[in-house]
N, C-alpha and C positions, 0 to 999 in steps of 0.2 A: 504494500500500500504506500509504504513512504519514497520508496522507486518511482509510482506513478504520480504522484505529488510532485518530485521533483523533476520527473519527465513534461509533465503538463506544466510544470514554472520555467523551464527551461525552455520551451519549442514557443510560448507565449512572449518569452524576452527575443526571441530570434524573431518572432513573427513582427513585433513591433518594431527591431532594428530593421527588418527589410524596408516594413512600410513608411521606415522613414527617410531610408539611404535610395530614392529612387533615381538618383542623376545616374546617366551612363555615363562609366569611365571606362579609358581602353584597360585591357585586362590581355598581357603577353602570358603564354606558357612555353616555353625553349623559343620556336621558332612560328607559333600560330599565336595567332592574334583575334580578338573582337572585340564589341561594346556591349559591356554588360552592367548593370547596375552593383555597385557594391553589396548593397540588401541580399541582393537574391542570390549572390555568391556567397552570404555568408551562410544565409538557410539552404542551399544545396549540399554549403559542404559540410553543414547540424543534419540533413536528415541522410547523405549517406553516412556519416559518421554514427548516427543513431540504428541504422540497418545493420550496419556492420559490427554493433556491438552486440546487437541483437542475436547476429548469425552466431559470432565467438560463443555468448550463453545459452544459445541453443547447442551446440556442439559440446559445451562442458556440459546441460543438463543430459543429453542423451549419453552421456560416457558415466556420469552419475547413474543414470537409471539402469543404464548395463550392468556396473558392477552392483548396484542393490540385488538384480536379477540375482544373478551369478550368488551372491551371498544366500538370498532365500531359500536358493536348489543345493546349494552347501548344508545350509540348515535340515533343508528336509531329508536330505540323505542322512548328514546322521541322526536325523529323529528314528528315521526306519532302524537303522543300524542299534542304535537302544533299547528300540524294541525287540529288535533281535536277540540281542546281548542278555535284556532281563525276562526272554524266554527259553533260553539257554541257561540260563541260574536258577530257574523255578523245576526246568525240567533236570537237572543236576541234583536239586536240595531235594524232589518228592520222587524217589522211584517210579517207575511204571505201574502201578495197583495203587498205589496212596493217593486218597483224592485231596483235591487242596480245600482248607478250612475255607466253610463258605459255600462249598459245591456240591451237588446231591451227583449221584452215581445212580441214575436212572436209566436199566436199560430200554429201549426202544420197546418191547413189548409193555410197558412199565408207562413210558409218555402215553399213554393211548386210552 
């Protein structure tokens, strides 16, 4: 929110510098030339500059949100694996015939 406050204070001081700078002046770059108003060079080069930071934090959020991925499928793996593990320790601690406290030993004629 305080990003966009200061995006919409910023793009409002540039819009008022244009509307004020509107005399054309010549404007060289290496060897090309025009006339262009100061204002609106300065707001061309505030909203690519604004585009282009935009792209940069889109490119850091998606490399953010990759390794979130990558961590969650980390996680769930070893939650299985846990599972694993503390079904591997219950079946070690109760033999085969000893049923575990808690569990009824109904055979299937029995459920009916």
């Amino acid at each position: 929110m305080l990003r966009l406050l200061i995006l919409v204070i910023l793009l409002a001081v540039l819009i008022v510098f244009a509307l004020s700078n509107t005399d054309l002046e010549p404007i060289w770059l290496v060897s090309f030339g025009w006339h262009l108003s100061i204002g609106t060079l300065v707001l061309g080069v505030g909203v690519i500059t604004l585009l282009l930071g935009f792209l940069i934090g889109l490119i850091g959020d998606m490399q953010q949100r990759s390794r979130a991925r990558r961590a969650e499928q980390h996680v769930r793996t070893l939650e299985s694996q846990l599972v694993e593990l503390h079904q591997r320790l219950d079946r070690f601690q109760n033999p085969a015939g000893t049923p575990l406290p808690g569990t009824s030993t109904l055979t299937p004629e029995q459920k009916v």
